[in-house]
Backbone bond lengths (Angstrom), bond angles and torsions (degrees), N, CA, C in turn:
res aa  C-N    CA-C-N  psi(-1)  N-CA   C-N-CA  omega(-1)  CA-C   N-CA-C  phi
1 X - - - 1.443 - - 1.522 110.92 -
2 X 1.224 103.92 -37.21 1.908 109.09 -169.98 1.852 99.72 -56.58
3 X 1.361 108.32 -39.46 1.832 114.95 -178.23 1.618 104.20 -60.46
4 X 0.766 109.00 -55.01 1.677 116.95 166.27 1.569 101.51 -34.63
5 X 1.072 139.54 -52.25 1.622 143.27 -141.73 1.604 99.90 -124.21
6 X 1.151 134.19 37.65 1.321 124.07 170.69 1.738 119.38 103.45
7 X 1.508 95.34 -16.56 2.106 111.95 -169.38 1.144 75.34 65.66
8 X 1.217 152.65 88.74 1.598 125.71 78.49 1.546 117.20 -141.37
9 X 1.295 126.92 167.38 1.719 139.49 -153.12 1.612 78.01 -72.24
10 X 1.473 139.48 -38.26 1.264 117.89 -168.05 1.519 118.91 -93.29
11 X 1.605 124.42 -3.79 0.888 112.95 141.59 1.481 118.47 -78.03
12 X 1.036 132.51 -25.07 1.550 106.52 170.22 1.299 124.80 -51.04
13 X 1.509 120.54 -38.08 1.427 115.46 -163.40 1.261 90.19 -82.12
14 X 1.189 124.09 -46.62 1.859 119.67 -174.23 1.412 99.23 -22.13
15 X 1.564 118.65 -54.85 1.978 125.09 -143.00 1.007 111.99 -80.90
16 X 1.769 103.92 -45.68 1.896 122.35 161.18 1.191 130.10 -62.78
17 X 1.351 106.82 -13.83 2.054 109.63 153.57 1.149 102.23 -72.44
18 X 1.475 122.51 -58.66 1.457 127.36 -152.51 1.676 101.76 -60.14
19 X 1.734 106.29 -50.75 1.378 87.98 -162.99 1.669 113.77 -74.95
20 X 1.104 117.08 -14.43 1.764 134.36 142.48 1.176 117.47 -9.85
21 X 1.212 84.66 -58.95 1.770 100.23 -166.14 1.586 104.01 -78.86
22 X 0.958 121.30 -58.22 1.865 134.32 172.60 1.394 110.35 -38.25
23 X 1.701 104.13 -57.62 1.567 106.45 -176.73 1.603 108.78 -61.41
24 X 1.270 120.95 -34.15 1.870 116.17 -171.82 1.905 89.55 -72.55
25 X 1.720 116.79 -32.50 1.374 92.96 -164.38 1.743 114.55 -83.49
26 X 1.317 107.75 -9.12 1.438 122.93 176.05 1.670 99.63 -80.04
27 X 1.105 136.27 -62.19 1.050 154.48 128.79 1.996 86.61 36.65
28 X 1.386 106.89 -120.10 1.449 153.49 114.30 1.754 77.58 48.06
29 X 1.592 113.68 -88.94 0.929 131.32 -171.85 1.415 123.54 -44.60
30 X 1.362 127.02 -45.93 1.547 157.51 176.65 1.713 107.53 -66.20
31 X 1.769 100.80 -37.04 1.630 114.05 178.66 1.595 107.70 -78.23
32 X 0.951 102.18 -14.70 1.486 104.14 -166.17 1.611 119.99 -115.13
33 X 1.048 100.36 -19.45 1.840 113.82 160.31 1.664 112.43 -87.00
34 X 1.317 109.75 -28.20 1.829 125.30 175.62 1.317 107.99 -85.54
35 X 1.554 112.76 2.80 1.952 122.59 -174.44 1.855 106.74 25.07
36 X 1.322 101.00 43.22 1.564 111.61 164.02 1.583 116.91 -43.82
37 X 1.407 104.12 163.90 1.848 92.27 -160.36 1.773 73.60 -100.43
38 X 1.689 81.89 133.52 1.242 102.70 173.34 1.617 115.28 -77.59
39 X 1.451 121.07 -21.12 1.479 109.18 166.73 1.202 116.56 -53.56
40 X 1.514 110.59 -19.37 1.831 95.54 -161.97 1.845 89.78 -62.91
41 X 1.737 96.58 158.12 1.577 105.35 175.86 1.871 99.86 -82.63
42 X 0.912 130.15 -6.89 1.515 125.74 177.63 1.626 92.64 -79.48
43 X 1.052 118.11 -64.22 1.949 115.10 -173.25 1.121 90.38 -52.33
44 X 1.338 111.27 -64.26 2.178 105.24 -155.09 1.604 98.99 -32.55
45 X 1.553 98.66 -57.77 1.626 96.85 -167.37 1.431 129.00 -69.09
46 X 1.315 122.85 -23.43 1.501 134.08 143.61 1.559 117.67 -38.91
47 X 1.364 107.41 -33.58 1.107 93.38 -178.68 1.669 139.58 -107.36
48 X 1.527 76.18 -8.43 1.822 96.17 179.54 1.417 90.49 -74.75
49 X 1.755 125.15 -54.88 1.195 133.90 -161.35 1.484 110.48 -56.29
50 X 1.621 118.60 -30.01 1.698 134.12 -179.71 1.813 99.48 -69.54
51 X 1.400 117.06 -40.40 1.422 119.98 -158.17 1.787 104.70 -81.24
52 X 1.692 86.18 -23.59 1.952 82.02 173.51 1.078 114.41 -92.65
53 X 1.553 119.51 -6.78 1.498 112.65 -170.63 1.626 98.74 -104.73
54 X 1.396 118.36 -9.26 1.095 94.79 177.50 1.999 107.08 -124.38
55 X 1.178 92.84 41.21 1.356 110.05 -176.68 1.682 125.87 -63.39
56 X 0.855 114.31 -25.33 1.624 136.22 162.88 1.360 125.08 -82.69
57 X 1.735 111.43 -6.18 1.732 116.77 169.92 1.067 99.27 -127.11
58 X 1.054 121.42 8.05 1.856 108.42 -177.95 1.695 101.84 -65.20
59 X 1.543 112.17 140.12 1.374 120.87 166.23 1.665 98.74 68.39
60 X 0.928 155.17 -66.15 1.305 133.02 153.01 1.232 110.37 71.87
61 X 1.544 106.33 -90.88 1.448 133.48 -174.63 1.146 112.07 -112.94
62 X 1.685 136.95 123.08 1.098 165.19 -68.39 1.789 89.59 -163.36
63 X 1.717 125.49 52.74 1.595 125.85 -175.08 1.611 88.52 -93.80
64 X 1.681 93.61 163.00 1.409 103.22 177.25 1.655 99.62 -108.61
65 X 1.637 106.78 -46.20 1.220 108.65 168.94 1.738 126.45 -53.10
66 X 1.240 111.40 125.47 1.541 133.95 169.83 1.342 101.11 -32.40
67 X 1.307 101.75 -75.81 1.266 112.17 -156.27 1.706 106.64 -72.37
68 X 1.129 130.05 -44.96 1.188 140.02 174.23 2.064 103.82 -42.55
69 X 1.389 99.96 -75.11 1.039 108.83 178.00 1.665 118.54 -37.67
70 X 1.408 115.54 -73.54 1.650 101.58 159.18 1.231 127.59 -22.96
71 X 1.765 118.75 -60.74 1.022 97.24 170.86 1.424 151.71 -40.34
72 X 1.765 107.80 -51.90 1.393 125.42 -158.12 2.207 93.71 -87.87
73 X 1.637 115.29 -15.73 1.628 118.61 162.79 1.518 119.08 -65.02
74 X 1.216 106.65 -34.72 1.618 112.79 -178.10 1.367 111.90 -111.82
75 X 1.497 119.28 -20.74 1.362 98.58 171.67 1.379 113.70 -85.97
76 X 1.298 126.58 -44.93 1.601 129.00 -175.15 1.681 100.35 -34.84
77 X 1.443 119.61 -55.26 1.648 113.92 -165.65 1.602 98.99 -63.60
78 X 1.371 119.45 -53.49 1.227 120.66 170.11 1.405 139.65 -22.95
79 X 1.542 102.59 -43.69 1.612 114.59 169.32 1.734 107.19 -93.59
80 X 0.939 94.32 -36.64 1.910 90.45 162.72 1.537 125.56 -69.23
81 X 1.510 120.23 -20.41 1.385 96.74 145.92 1.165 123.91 -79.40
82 X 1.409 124.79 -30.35 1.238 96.08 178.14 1.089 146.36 -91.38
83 X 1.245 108.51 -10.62 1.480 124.90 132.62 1.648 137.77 -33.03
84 X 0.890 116.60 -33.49 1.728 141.80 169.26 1.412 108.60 -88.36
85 X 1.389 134.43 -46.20 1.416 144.81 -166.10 1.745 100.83 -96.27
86 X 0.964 114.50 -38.74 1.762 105.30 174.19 1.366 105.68 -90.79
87 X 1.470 127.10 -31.47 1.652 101.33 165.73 1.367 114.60 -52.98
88 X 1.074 105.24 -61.39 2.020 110.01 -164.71 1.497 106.44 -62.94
89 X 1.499 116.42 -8.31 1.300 114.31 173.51 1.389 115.10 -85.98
90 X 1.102 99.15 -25.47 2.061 102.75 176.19 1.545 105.68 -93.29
91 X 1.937 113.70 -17.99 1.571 86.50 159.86 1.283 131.20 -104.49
92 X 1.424 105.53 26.40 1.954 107.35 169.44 1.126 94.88 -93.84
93 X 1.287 160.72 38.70 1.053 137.01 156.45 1.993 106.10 -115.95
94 X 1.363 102.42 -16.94 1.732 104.21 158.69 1.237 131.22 -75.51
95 X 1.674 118.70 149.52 1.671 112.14 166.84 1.106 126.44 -67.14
């Protein structure tokens, strides 16, 4: 797996945060178009965990649509980690 991620144990963890991070914000996203009951403690925590990770794009962009808007709040950080976390993961494994 580590060859996959750059050859080394620290690019792996770099990719497995990142995609961590993506999956709670996709997550998040999937809960919230499926209007999942937010009491459950699995959503609650999806979602507090989505609001910190995507805490620096929230509102951003100026949607009227609900659903739209969720989307483009949780997905934008979403593709920016992994975007950010798989580059730097394929360059720890160079000199």
């Amino acid at each position: 797996m580590s060859r996959r991620y750059g050859g080394s144990p620290v690019g792996t963890v770099i990719s497995v945060i990142a995609d961590l991070a993506a999956l709670i914000l996709i997550l998040w996203i999937a809960f919230y178009l499926f209007d999942a009951n937010t009491g459950n403690g699995l959503v609650s925590w999806v979602h507090h965990a989505a609001n910190w990770l995507a805490g620096w794009s929230r509102d951003l962009f100026t949607i009227h649509s609900d659903d739209w808007r969720t989307v483009v709040n949780y997905g934008l950080p979403a593709v920016v980690y992994l975007a950010i976390g798989h580059t730097l993961a394929g360059r720890t494994g160079r000199s």
